[in-house]
N, C-alpha and C positions, 0 to 999 in steps of 0.2 A: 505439984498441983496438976500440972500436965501429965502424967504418970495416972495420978487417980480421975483424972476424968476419962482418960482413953480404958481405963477398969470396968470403969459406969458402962460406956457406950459400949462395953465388950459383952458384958453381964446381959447387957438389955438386949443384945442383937441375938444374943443364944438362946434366951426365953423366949425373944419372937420366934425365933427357928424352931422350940418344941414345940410352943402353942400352933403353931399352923403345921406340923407333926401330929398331932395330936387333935387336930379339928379334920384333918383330911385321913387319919388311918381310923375307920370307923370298928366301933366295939363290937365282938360277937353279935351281941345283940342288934345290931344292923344290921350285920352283913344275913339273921336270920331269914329264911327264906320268906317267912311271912310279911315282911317286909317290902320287897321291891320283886312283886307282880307286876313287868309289865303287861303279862296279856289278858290279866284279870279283867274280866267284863263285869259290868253292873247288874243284872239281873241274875237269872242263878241254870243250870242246864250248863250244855255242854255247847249252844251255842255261839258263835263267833262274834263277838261285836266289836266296835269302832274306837283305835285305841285315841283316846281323849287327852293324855299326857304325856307328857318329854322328860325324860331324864335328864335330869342336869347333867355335865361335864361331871369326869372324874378326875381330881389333881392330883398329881404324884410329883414326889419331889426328885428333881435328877440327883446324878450321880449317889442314890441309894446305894447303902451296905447291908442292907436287909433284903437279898434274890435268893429264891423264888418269893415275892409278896403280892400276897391274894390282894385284889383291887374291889371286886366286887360279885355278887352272887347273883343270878336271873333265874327265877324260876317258871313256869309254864302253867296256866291252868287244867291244864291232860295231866298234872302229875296221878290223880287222883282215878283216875278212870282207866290208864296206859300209860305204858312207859314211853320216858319223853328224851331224844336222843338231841344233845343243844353244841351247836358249831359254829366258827366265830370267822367272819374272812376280812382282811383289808389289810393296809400297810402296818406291817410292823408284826403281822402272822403268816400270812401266805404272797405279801406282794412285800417289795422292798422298801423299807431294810426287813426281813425276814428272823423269826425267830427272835421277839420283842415279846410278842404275848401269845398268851395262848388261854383253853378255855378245857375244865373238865366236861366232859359230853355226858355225863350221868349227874354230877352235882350243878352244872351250869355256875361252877365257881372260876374267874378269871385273873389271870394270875402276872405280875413281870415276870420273864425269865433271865434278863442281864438289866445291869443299870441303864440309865436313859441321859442323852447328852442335848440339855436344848438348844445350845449351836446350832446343832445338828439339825434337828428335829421337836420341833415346841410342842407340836401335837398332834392326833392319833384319830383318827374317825373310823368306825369298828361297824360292822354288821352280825348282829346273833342272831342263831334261826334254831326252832323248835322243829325237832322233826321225829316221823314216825321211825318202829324199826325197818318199815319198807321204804324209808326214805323220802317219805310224804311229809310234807311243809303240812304243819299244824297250824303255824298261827305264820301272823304275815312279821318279813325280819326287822329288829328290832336294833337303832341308830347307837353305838356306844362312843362317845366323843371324851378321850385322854387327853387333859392339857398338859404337858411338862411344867414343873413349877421352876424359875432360877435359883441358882444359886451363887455365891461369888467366885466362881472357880477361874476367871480369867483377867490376867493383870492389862491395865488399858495400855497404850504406847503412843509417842509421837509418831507420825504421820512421813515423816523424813528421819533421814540419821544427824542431818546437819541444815542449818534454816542460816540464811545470810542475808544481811539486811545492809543497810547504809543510810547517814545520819550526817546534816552539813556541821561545821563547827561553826562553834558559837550559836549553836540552837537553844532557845529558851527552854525553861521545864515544862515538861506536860507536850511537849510535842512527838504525835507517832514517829515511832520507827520502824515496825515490822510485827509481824501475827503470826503467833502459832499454833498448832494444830495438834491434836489427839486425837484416836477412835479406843473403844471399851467393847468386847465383844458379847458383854451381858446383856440381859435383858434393859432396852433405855427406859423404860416404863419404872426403873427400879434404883434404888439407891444406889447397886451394883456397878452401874454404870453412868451413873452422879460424878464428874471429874472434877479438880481442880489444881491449877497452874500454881507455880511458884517456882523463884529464882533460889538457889540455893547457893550458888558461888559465880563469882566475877572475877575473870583476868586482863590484865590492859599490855597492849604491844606501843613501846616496850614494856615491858617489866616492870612494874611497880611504878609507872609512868602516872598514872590518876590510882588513890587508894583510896576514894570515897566511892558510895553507891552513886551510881549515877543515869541508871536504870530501873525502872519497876517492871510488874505485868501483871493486868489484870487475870485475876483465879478464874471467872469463869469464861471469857471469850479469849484470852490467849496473846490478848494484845500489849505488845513493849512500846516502851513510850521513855523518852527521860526523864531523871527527877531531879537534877542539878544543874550548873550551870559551870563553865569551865573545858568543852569537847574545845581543842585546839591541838588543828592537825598538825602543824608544826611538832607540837608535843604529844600527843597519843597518836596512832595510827586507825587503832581499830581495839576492838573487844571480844572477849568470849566469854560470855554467859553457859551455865550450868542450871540447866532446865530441869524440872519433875513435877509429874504430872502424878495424881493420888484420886480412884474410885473413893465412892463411898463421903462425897463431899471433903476428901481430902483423911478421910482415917481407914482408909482399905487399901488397896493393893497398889504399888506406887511403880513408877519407870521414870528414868534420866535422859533427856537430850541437850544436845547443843545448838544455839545460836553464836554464829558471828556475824558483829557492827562493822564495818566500818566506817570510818570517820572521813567525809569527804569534804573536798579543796573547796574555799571560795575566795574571791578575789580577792585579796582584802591586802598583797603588797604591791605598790608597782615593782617595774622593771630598775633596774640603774645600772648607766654604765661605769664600767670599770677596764678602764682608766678615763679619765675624761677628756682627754687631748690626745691628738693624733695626726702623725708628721707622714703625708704619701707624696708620692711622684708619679707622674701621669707622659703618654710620650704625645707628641703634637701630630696632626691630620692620621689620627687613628682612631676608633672608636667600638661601641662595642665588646668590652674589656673589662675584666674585673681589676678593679688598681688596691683595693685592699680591705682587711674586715675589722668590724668591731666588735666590742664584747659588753654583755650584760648580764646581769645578778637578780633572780628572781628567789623569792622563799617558797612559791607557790608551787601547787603538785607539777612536776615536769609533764610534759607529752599535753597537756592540757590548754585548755586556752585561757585560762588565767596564770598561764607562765610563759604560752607564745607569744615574740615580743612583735610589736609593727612599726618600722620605723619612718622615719620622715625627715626630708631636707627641708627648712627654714627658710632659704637666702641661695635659689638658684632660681631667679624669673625666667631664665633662657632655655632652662632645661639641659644641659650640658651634661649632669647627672642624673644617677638612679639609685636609689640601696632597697634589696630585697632583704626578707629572711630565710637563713639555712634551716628547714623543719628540723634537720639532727642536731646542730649543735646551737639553735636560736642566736647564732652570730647574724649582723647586718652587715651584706656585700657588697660594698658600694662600686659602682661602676661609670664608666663613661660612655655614653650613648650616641653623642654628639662631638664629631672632630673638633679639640683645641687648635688652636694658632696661638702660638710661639708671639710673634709679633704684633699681635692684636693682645694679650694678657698672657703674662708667664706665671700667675698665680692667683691661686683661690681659697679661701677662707669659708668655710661651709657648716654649716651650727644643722647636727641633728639633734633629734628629736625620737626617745621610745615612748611606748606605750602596749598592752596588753591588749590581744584581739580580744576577750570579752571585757564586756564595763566592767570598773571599778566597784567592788562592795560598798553598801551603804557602810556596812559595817565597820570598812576601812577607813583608815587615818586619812584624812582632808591634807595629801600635799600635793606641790605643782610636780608636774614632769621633769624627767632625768633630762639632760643633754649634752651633748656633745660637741666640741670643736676639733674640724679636722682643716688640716693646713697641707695644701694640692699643690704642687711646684710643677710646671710643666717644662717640659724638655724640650730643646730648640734641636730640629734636626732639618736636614736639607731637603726641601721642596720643587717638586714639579713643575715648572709652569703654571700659570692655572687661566685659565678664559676668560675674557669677558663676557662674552656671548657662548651658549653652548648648546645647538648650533649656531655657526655663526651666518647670519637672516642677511639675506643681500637682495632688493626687489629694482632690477633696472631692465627700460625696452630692449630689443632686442638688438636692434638698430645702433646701440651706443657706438660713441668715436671708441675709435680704440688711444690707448692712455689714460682713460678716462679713471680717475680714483674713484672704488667702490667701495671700500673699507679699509679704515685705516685703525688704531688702537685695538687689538683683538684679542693680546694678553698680557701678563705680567709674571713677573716672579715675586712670590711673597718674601726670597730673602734679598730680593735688590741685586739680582744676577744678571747681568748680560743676555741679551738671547739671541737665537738667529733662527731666522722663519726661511722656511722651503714649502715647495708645491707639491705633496707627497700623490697627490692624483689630480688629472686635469686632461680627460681621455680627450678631448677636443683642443685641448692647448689654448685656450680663449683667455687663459688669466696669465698674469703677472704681477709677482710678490717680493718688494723689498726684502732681503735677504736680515737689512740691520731693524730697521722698524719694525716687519709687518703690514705694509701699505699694498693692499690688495689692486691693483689696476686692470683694465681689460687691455689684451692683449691684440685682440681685433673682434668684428661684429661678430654678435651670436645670431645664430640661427634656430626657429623655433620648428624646423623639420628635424632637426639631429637625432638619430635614433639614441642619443642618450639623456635627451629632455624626455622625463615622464609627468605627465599631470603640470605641463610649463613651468615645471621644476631641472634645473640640472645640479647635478652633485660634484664637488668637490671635495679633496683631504687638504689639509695644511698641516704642517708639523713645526712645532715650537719646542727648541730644544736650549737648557740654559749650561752656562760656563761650564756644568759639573757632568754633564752628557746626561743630564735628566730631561725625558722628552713627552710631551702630550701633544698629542691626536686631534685635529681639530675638525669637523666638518663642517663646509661650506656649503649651502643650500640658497642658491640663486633664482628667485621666482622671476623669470622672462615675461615681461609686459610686451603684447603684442602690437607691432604697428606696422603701419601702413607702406608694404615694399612693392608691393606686386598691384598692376592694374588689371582689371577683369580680362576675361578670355570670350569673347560670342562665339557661339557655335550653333548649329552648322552654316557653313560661309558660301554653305551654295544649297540651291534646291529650285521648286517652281510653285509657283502659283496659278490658278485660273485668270483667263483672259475676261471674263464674263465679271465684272465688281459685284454685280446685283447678286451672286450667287450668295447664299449665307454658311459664313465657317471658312471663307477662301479667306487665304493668306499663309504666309511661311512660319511658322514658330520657332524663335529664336528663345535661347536660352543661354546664359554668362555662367561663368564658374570664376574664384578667385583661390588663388592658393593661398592670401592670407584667412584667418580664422575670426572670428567674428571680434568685435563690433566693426572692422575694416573690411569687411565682405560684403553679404548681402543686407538689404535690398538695392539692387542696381536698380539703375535710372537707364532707361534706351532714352534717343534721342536721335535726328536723323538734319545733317547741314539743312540750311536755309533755300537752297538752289537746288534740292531735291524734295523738299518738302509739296512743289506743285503736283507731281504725279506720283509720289508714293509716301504713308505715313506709318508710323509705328504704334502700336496699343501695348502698355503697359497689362498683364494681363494680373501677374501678382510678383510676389519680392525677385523672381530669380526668370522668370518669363515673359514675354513680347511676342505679339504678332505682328511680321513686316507686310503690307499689302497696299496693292494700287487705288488711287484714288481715280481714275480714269481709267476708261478702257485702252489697254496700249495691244501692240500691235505683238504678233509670236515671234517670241524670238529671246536673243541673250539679253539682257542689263544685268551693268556693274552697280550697286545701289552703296552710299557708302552710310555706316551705321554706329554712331558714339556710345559705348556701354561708360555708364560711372558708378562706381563703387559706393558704398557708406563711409568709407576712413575718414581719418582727421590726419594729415590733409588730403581730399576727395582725389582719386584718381583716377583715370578714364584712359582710353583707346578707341582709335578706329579702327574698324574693319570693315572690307569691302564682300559683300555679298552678292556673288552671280545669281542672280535670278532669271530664272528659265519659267517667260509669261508662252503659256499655251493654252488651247484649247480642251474643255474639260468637259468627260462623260458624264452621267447621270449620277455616277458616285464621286466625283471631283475632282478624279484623275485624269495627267494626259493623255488624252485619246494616239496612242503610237500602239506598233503590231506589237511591241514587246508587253507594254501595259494592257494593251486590249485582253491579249493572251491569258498574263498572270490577274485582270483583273477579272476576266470570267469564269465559269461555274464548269467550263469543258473539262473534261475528264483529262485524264493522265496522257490517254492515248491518243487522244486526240490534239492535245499539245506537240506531244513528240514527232504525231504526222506535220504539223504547222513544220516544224522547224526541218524536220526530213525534206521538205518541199521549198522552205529557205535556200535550204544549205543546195540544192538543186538548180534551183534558180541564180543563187549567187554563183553556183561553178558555171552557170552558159552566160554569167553575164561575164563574167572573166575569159571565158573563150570570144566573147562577141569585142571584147574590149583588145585581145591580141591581134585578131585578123586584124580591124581599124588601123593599131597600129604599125601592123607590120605592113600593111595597103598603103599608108601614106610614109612608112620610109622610102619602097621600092619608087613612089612618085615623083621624090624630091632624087633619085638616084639617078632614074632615067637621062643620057645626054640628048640635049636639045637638037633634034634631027637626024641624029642616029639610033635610037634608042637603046643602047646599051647603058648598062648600072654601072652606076661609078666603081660600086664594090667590084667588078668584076677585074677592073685594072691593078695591078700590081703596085702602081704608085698612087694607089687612095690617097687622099691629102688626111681622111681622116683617122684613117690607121696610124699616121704620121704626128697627129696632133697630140701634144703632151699637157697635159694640165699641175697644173702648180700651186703649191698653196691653198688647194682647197680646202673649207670648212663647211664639215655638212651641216645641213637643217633640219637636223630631229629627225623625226621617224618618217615627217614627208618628204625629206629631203635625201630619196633614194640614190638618184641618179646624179650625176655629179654632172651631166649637161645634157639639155635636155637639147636635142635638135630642131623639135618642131618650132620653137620662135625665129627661128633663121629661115623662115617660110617670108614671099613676098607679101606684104601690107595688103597688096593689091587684091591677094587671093582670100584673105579675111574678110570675114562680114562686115558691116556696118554698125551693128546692131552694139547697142554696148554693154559688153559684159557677156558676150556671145563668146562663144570656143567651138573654129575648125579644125576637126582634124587631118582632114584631107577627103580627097574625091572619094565618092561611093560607103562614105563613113555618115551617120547623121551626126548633125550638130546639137553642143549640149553646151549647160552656162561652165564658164571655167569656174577651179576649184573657191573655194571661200574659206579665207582664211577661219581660223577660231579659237583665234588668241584679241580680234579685235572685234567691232559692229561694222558691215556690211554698208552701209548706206554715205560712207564717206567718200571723198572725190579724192579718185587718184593723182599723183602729183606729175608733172608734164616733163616726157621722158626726153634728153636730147638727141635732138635728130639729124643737127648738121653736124658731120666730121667734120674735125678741124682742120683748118688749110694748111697748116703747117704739121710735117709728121709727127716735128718731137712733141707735141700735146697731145698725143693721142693718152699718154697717164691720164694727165686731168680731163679729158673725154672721157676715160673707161671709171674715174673716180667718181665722176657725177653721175653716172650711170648704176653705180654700185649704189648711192647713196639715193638716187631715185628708188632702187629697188627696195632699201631695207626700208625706207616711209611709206610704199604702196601700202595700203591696209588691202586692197583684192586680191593679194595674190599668194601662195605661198612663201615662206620664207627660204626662199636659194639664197645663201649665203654666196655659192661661184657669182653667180648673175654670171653666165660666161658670154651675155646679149650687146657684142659692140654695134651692130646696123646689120641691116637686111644689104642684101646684095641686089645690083636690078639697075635699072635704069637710074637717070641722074645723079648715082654714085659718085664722086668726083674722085675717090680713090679705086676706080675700074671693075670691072667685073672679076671674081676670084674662080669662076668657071664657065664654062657656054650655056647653064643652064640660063632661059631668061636674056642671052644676052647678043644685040644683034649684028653682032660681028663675029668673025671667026677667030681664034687665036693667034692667028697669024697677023692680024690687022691691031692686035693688041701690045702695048710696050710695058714688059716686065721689071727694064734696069731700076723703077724707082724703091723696088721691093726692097733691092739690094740695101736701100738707105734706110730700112728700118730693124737693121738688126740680124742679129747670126738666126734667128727663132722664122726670118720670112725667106732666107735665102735660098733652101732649099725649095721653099713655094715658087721661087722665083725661079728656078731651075728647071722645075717640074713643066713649069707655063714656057719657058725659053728655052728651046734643046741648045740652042745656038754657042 
């Protein structure tokens, strides 16, 4: 039956092909010239009018076996008057493709010269021109438009050599799977290139794995789709389909291609492991470690995520464990993360847990999760010491006794080891460490100057080492709380003030420093005793400053002012200090008025300083030469003998060339001369006047020195004046005399005092020369010299030739 209809449809298509044969190749009688005048005008003469009509298209069928085939004839209304010369130009005669058509130029009959390919070329637009034989355009040219007609000459083809698609299992019928594609290079306007699709043969991998159809596709859009039920990857992989594609609504010219399905994974088994129990060992204070893997059975496509497994611990609230997955071989790696103790738990029981990183298929069987038991043994091994504190925090003043326990309990051993503690650093040596306990003690006070306290932290090492020479490190970090050691300092403990109170701004500024650090520092308190609060007070001025100044006008000169600084500490600590105050008179800018001050406190130039002191330093050398003549005026005075006037130096047996001094202790820097002659002057030749100083005749008089280490206005203490009656006192005579001298506050400090009595009259121990004395040496008795010692004997000799 199939046979005789493809007969029918053959029969019918060939008779279409004459009959349009045969409606497009027109009869003699057509192609007669009388016939198709284009340039025929309506009226009648020879002239030119307006062509009013279009030739239709001429059809020709390709791939003709009938060339040379006349198409059509033009003729000219000049045939009749002149001869009419007809030429034809456009693609397909003189532009490309060239040598397609062409045109007799006497008959104006036009002709193919090869077959025609409408791929190629579907149609043809022509110009024909009537012309003179001088090559005069008769009429205006004439439009000749060739449509190429199709015909089935070319078979359609898929679009690809191979079309690959994929399709989940267990997909319902009638769901897409993939489209495919053809092109036809016919005419698409035309049955020619009318296509349609069909499957003609199906293979399954593996092999004979599904034998029913389980695929369709639609014939005219190309689309596969399934048509059964049964895709399970498990058991098919994938497909190969045998395509063809057929023009002509499936009875013309046909082509074969291929698609492949495949058949893609969905969840649809879990994981399970395999074996379910699992015996590991673990080692103690280690971590970070893999201790051992497990294994698991999926059916689902590998590499995929419904076959990559995820596991999970159940019954580890502490976190002690981990288990990853290997991507290559989806084993789970269980690890330890966190250090075991032995003697805290030697075992662990630990229940996992798989599951596939993507969700479970609806599709798939409703069961619970696979699981596993793994059973962890931990290994007991030997242990370090181990801290209690780490570091170990110590916060004591600084000031502690020494003995004093600052920590005690610092470590242990976790297997119950013996231990012995050492001071492995202690660059101050301030601690002391029980060797058997650990009992940290201070060794003596700390100190918060130490150049090894940083931030009033000092650092120490301890080392803890147990029976088995296993040893930890321990640091010792001692925060030193500051206290109160050191009393404030005032300074400066001397200066002056104005003499004038009314002035404003007079006074001395005093200022404490403490070498503790705060809260045991500042703000000082000034304060000044009770018995000098009458004429001088202190002003607080802010936390670390004071101004000392008179409440009365006092008089120029030195005070000792004495002044209590107290500190903030707990407990408060204070000092005295005495403050020389130098009250003087004060210039316009509140300085004391002296030539040194005047000097630097004026505006006088450089050089005119320089002259000041050139004229000092002038004056000071004539007062030193005015001051030597005096002196040396009133030695040669006291030398002179009494009515002879010869110099005692001038004799050979000077008594004080002769005299030795012994013992003596100088007195500083005034205490030049170790005796001074001139008090050995008679009383009588002294002034009156008190606190007066003679030097001798033709010298003027001036006040004696003032001491200035004391104040000046104090009463000398009363010097003894009678020698003693008896010789051997003359010690405790010259003792009380010495001891007079060191209480004088007027005088300077002569440590000799070499001052036994003036010579002279009422002497009851005699005259020691004729100066002053009204007798001659002869009238005088020497032997009692004799009895004071081998030190007057020779004086005694000197006085008595006898």
């Amino acid at each position: 039956m199939a046979a005789q209809m493809w007969m029918v449809c053959l029969l019918g298509s060939l008779l279409c092909q004459v009959w349009i044969s045969a409606e497009l190749h027109p009869t003699e009688e057509e192609l007669h010239p009388q016939i198709l005048y284009p340039w025929r005008n309506q009226g009648g003469g020879i002239v030119r009018v307006k062509r009013d009509w279009i030739i239709p298209p001429i059809r020709v069928l390709e791939n003709s076996k009938q060339v040379p085939e006349d198409l059509v004839q033009i003729k000219s209304d000049k045939i009749f008057t002149d001869v009419v010369i007809y030429k034809l130009e456009g693609p397909g005669v003189d532009q490309e493709p060239k040598n397609l058509f062409e045109i007799d130029d006497k008959t104006g009959v036009i002709r193919s010269k090869r077959p025609l390919d409408r791929e190629k070329y579907n149609s043809f637009t022509l110009k024909a021109f009537a012309l003179s034989p001088s090559g005069e355009r008769l009429e205006n040219p004439t439009t000749i438009e060739i449509v190429v007609l199709d015909q089935n000459d070319n078979r359609p083809a898929f679009t690809q050599s191979q079309f690959v698609g994929a399709i989940a299992e267990f997909s319902v019928p009638g769901t897409s799977v993939m489209r495919v594609s053809a092109t036809d290079a016919d005419d698409p306007m035309t049955e020619n290139a009318y296509l349609s699709y069909s499957i003609i043969g199906q293979e399954s991998f593996p092999a004979n794995a599904v034998t029913k159809t389980m695929f369709g596709i639609n014939n005219q859009t190309g689309a596969i789709y399934t048509r059964d039920v049964g895709l399970d990857r498990e058991v098919v992989k994938s497909f190969q389909l045998k395509l063809q594609i057929a023009d002509m609504g499936g009875m013309g010219l046909t082509s074969e291609g291929v698609a492949i399905i495949h058949v893609t994974d969905i969840n649809n088994h879990l994981p399970q492991f395999n074996p379910a129990l699992y015996k590991l060992t673990a080692e103690e204070n280690r971590q970070d470690y893999e201790i051992g893997r497990v294994n698991v059975t999926d059916r689902d496509d590998p590499g995929t995520g419904n076959w990559e497994a995820k596991y999970s611990i159940k019954n580890d609230p502490e976190g002690n464990f981990a288990i990853r997955t290997d991507p290559s071989t989806n084993q789970g790696v269980l690890r330890v993360v966190k250090s075991l103790d032995f003697e805290a738990q030697h075992e662990y029981v630990l229940i996992l847990a798989v599951e596939n990183l993507s969700p479970l298929s609806s599709k798939a069987a409703n069961r619970p999760l696979s699981t596993a038991t793994v059973l962890v043994t931990v290994m007991n091994e030997n242990e370090a010491p181990l801290l209690r504190e780490d570091p170990i925090q110590i916060v004591v003043p600084e000031s502690v006794s020494p003995g004093t326990l600052l920590k005690s309990n610092i470590a242990f051993d976790p297997d119950f080891s013996d231990l012995r503690f050492e001071i492995s650093r202690d660059p101050e040596r301030w601690l002391d460490i029980d060797q058997d306990t650990g009992d940290i003690r201070a060794r003596r006070t700390f100190n918060m100057r130490s150049p090894h306290v940083k931030n009033s932290i000092y650092t120490a090492t301890v080392k803890v080492t147990d029976a088995d020479g296993l040893s930890t490190m321990a640091t010792v970090l001692i925060t030193l709380k500051e206290t109160n050691d050191y009393p404030p300092q005032l300074f400066p403990l001397s200066g002056s003030v104005c003499q004038d109170v009314s002035r404003s701004g007079s006074g001395l500024v005093l200022s404490a420093v403490d070498e503790d650090l705060s809260p045991h520092a500042a703000p000082f308190t000034f304060e000044m005793p009770d018995d000098l609060s009458i004429n001088w007070t202190i002003v607080q001025v802010n936390d670390t400053h004071a101004v000392l100044r008179p409440l009365v006008e006092l008089e120029a000169g030195e005070y000792a002012v004495t002044v209590l600084v107290s500190d903030s500490g707990s407990p408060v600590l204070g000092a005295y200090a005495q403050v020389n105050v130098t009250v003087c008179s004060c210039d316009s800018f509140g300085e004391c008025k002296s030539e040194a001050g005047a000097i630097m406190g004026s505006s006088v130039g450089i050089s005119f300083i320089a002259l000041m002191v050139i004229m000092a330093c002038i004056a000071l050398l004539l007062l030193l030469l005015l001051l030597a003549v005096a002196v040396t005026a009133c030695g040669r005075r006291h030398n002179i003998k009494k009515g002879t006037g010869l110099l005692v130096g001038e004799s050979e047996d000077d008594i004080r060339d002769n005299v030795f001094n012994y013992d003596e202790q100088g007195g500083g820097e005034e205490d030049e001369n170790a005796f001074n002659i001139d008090l050995l002057w008679n009383p009588h030749d002294m002034p009156s006047t008190p606190g007066s100083y003679y030097p001798g005749p033709g010298v003027p008089r001036c006040k004696q020195p003032l001491r200035k280490d004391a104040p000046h206005d104090l009463p000398s203490p009363i010097y003894p004046r009678r020698p003693p009656a008896d010789p051997t006192d003359i010690e405790d005579f010259i003792n009380d005399g010495l001891e007079a001298a060191d209480n004088d506050p007027n005088v300077p400090p002569y440590d000799t005092a070499l001052i036994y009595d003036y010579e002279g009259e009422g002497s009851l121990a005699g005259s020691l020369s004729s100066i002053a004395s009204g007798s001659s040496d002869g009238d005088q008795d020497y032997d009692y010299l004799n009895s004071w010692g081998p030190r007057f004997q020779k004086l005694a000799n000197m006085y008595d030739p006898r």
